[in-house]
C-alpha positions in Angstrom: 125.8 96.2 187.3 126.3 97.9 183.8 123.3 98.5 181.8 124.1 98.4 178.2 121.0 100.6 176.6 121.5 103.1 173.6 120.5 106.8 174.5 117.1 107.0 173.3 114.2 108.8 173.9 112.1 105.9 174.2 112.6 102.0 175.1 110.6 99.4 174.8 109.9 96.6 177.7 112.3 93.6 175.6 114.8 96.2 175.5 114.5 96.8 179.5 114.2 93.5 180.3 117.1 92.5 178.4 119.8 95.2 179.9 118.5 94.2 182.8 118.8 90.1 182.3 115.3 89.8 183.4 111.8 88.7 182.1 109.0 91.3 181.0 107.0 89.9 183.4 109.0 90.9 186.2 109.5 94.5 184.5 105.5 94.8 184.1 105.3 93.7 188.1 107.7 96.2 189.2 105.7 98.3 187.3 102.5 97.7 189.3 104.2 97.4 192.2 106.5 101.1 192.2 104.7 104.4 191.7 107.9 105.7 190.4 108.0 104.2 187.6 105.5 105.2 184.9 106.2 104.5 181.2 104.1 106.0 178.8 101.9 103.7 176.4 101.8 104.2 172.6 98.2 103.2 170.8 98.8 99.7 170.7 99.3 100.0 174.3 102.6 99.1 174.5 104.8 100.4 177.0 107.7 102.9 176.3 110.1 103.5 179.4 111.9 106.5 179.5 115.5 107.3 180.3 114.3 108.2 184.2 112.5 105.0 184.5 115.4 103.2 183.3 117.3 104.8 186.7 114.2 104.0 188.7 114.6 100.5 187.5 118.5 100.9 188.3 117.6 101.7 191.5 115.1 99.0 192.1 117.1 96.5 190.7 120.0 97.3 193.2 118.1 97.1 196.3 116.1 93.8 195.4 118.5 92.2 193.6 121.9 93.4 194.7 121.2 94.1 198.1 118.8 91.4 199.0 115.5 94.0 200.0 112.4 92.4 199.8 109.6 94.5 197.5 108.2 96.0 201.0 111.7 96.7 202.3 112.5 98.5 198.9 109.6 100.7 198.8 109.8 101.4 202.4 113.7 102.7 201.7 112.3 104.5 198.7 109.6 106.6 200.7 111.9 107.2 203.8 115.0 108.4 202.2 114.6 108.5 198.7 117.5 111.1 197.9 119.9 109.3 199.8 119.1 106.2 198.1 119.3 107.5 194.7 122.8 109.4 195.9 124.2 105.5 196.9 123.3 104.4 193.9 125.1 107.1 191.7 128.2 106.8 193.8 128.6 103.1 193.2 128.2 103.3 190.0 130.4 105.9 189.6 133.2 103.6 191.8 132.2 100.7 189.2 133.5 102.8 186.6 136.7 104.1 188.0 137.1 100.1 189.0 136.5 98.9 185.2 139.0 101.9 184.0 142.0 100.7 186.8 141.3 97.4 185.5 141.8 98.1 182.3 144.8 100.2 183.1 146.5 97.2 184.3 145.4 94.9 181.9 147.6 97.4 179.1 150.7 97.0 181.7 
């Protein structure tokens, strides 16, 4: 899954939910529900994700939704072998990538 987000310090939860194709209430329940992610809250109390929650959601987002983990599954995968995991991740996105540039490539043929 491509995530289209501008780089930016900041980002708030519409912007998340949106790259995502989600709602914010499923972005503020991951939230409760995964230590690892822990946006930061402006005085309004808004939330304000950061780049590395962004990749924690990535990574979230591809066990539950992609590969079909339940939340306990997902956070059980995330304790036991959290490198690895994260490793996975970043080589598929990587091969999503090189797929979407050979794709192109033979669009121009």
């Amino acid at each position: 899954m491509e995530i289209d987000l501008p780089e930016k310090r900041y980002y708030k939860i519409g912007e998340v939910a949106k790259a995502f194709d989600v709602n914010t209430s499923l972005i503020r329940f991951w939230e409760k529900e995964f230590d690892i992610i822990q946006p930061k809250k402006n005085g309004k109390g808004d939330r304000m994700f950061t780049p590395v929650d962004i990749k924690n959601f990535r990574l979230i987002y591809h066990l539950v939704k992609e590969k079909g983990f339940t939340l306990d599954g997902a956070k059980k995968k995330l304790l036991a072998e959290p490198e690895a995991t994260k490793n996975n991740l970043e080589i598929i996105e990587r091969l999503e990538k090189v797929k979407a540039e050979l794709l192109k490539i033979k669009n121009e043929l």
